[in-house]
N, C-alpha and C positions, 0 to 999 in steps of 0.2 A: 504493500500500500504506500502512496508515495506519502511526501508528508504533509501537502496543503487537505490530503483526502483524509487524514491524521487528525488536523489542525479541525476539520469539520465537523467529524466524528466527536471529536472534543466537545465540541463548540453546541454541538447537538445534546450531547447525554449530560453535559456540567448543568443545565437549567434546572431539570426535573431532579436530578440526583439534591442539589444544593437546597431543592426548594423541600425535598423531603427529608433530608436529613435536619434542616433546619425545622420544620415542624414536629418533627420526634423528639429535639432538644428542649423546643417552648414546652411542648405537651408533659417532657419529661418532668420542666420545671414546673408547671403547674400540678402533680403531682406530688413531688416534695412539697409544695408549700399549703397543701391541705393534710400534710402528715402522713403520705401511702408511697410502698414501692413506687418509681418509678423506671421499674424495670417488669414486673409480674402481668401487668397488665399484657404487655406485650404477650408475653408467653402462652398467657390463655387464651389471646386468641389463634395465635398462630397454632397451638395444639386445637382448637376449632377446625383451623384449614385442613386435619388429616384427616375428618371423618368424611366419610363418602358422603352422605347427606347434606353437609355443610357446604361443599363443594357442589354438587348440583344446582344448589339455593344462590351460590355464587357465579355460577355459570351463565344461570338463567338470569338474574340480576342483570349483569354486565351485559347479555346481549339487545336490554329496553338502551341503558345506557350508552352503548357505543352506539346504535344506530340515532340517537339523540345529538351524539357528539357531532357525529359525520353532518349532521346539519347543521348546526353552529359550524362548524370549521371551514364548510362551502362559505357561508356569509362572512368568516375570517380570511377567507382566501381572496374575496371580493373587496378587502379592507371593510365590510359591513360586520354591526353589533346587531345580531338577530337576536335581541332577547326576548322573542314573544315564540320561543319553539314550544315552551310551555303549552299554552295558549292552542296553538297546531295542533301540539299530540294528543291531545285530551279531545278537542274538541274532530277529530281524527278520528279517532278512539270510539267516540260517542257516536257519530255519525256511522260506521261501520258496524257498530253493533247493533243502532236499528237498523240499518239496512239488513243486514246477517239474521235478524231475528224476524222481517219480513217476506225475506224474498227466499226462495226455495230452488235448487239449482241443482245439479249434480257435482261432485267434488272438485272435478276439474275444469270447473268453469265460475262455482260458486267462489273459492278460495282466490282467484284471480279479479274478479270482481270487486270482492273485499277488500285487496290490497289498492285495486284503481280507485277504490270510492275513498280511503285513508288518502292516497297522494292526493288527491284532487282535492278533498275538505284541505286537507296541509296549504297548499300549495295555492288555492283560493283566498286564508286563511291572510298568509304571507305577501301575497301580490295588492293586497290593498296597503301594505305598509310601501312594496314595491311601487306600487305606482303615486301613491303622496311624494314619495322620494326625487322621484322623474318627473314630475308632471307641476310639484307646490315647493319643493325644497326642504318638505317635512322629511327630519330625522328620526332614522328607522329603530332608532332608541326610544324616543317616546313615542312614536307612532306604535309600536310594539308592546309597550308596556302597555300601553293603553288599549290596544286587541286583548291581550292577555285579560282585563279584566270584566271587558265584553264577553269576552270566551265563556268567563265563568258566570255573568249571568245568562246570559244564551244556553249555556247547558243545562242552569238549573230550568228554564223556562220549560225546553224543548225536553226533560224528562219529566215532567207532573204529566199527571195522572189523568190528563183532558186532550194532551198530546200525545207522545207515544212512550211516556212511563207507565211501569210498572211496579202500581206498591208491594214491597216484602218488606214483612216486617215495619221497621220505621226504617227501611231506605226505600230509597227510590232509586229504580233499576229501570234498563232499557228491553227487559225481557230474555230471557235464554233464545240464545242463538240456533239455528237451524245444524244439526249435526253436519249435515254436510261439510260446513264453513268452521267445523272444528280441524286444525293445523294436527295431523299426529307428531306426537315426538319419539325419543328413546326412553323405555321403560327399563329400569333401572335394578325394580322391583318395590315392592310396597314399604321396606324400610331405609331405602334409600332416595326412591321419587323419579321426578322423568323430568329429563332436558328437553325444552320446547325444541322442538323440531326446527322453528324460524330460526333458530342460531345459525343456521345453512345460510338462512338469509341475512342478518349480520355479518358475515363473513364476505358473504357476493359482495354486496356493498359498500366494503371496506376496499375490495379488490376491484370494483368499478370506479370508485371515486379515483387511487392509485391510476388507472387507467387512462381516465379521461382530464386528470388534471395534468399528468405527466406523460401524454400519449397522442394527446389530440391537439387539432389546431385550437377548438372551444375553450381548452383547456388553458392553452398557452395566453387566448386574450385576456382569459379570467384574469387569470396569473399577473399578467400584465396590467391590465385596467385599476386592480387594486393596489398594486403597485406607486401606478403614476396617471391616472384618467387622462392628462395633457400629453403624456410621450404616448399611451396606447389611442388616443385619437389623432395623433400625429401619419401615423402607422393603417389610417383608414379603418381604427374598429369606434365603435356606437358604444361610446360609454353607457348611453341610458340605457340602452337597449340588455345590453350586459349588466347594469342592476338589477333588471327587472326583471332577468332570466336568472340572476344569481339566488334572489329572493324567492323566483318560483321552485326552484329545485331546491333550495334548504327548508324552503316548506312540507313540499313533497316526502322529502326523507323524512322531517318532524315527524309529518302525519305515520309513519309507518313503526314508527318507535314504539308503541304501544301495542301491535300487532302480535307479540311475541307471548303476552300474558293476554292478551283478549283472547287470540285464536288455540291458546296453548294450554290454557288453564281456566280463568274467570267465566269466557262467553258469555259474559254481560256485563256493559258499563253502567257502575253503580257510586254510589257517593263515597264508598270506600277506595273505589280505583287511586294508583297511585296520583300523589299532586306535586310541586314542584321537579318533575323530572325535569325539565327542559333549562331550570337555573342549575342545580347536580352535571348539565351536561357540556352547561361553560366552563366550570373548571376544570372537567375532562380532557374540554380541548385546548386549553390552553397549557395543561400539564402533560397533556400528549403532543404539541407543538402541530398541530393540525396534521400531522402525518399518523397516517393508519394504523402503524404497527402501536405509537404510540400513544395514540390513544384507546387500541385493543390491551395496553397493558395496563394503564389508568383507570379505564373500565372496572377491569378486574378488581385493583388495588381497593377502587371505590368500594365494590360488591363486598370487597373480603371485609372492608371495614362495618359495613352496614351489617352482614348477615352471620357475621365472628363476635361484635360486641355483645348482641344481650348475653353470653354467657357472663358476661363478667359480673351480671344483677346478684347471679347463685356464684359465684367464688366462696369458698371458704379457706380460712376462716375470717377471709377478711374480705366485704363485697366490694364491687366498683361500679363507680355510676358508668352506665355505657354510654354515656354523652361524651365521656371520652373521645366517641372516634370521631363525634360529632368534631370536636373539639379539635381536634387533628384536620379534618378535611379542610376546616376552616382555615386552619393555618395554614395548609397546602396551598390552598387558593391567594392567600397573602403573599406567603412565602416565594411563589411561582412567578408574579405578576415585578417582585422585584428580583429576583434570583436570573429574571431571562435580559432584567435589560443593565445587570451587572456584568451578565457575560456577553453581552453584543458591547459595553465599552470595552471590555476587555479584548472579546474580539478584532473589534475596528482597531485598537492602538497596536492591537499583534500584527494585523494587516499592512497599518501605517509603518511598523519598525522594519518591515519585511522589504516593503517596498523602498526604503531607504537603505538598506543593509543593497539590494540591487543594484541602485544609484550608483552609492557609492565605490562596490568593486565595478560596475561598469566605468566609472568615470577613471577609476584607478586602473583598469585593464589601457584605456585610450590617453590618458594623462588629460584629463580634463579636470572641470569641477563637477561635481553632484548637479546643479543646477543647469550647466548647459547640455548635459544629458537629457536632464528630465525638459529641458526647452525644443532638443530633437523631437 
């Protein structure tokens, strides 16, 4: 490996590493300073991670999450703050499962359906931020928060009981979905559990994004447009037009994040369905650095953190609050946000020495100085 591909590698893994070790440190410290190991916590969870159960529970966790992430990270690659994936997935989510609990289909036509009807809510969802954006100069940060909480009254409207909810209990559900439209997964066995089948689909995903951001020409204006909108319009591409297509596709993905536990397990969106996914999936990708693999590790990290804690409630003989990991991810997210742009100065000044250590044996090789070198 030569060594600028070294220098990169570096440059790549120091963010995520710095920002998680630095969150293990505060977390440690808050620890000591309520009087409890701060070391023990760790241990039970990580003996959590060896049981097969716990592990499936984190499996399935991480693959709502990464496909969450992968849409934040389009809108990151776009230079956009999509923070209304929240918002998408749910309201994705919710749309899919009355459609699923209406419509009757054969399997391989019903499950395709359902996945079009998630992107499309997503992606519907998202393009009205998109087009404020293009069209008013509204930013896709409050234009998004603000969908986000239309979202949530929109769902509770469109589940009562006059529309197309269904009371159980004291919740309110969108009805059991038509088996058809149930996703099989791997069955495990009854004391271990089953990995939602859509994890295949996580994975595609991960490996289409990969593709088309680093394979295709769309990809490259992406790339480009977020970059610099003035040099990629320079170059003959439609900034707006590339907002507006970057927004519909992060929606898309949004919507489909919650496919994994709707088709896989629940088959029916009810007031318990998960909520904040979509804020969980910014710091996913920001601790994954918008690339796939890293944010299919973060995913995880997350999951392990979420579905390894509550044992620590039963520790003995000494319990721990599981807000712990809460506590942890929070610092991640802090940690992260200044940990990545300690290593891009560090970076840029490595760059800058590099390039003057060049200079100056070039200039030394011809007997010049440094500067009329770099004036060539």
């Amino acid at each position: 490996m030569k060594k600028f591909d070294k220098e990169r590698v570096l440059l790549a893994v120091a963010g995520p590493v710095i920002a998680l070790v630095t969150a293990i440190a505060l977390t440690s410290v808050v620890l000591l300073a309520s009087g409890k190991s701060a070391f023990e916590p760790y241990s039970l969870m990580l003996q959590q991670a060896t049981y097969s159960d716990t592990q499936v529970l984190i499996v399935n966790q991480a693959s709502l999450y990464y496909i969450a992430a992968l849409g934040v990270a389009i809108g990151f690659r776009m230079n956009l703050f999509n923070i209304g994936v929240d918002g998408q997935y749910r309201l994705g989510a919710m749309m899919t499962a009355v459609v699923g609990a209406h419509l009757a289909l054969p399997s391989f036509l019903q499950i395709p359906v359902l996945m079009i009807v998630a992107m499309c809510t997503g992606a519907f969802w998202a393009g009205i931020a998109g087009l404020l954006k293009v069209t008013r100069g509204v930013s896709e940060v409050v234009a998004t928060i603000m969908l986000n909480a239309i979202a949530t009254s929109l769902i509770g409207y469109l589940t009562a009981e006059n529309i197309w909810g269904v009371q159980v209990g004291n919740n309110n559900t969108t009805g059991i979905m038509k088996k058809s439209g149930w996703f099989p997964g791997i069955n495990l066995g009854s004391d271990v559990g089953e990995i939602y089948g859509m994890v295949f689909l996580a994975v595609l995903l991960g490996v289409l994004y990969w593709l088309v951001l680093n394979r295709t020409r769309f990809g490259f204006d992406l790339r480009a447009t977020g970059a610099s909108e003035e040099a990629a319009a320079a170059s003959g591409v439609d900034a707006k037009r590339m907002v507006l297509t970057a927004m519909l596709i992060s929606g898309a993905v949004a919507g489909l994040s919650g496919l994994p536990l709707l088709l896989g397990d629940a088959h029916t969106y009810s007031l318990s369905f998960p909520a904040g996914l979509g804020f969980t999936a910014i710091g996913i990708a920001l601790l994954g650095r918008n690339n796939p693999g890293g944010i299919a590790l973060a995913a995880l990290l997350w999951a392990f953190l979420d579905k390894a804690s509550p044992a620590l409630d039963y520790a003995t003989p000494v319990a721990y609050e599981k807000e712990i990991a809460t506590i942890m991810q929070g610092l991640i997210v802090f940690a992260v946000v200044i940990s990545y742009e300690a290593v891009r100065v560090w970076g840029l000044r490595r760059q800058q020495k590099r390039v003057g250590e060049e200079l100056a044996a070039a200039a030394a090789a011809n007997n010049n100085s440094p500067k009329e070198v770099a004036a060539r």
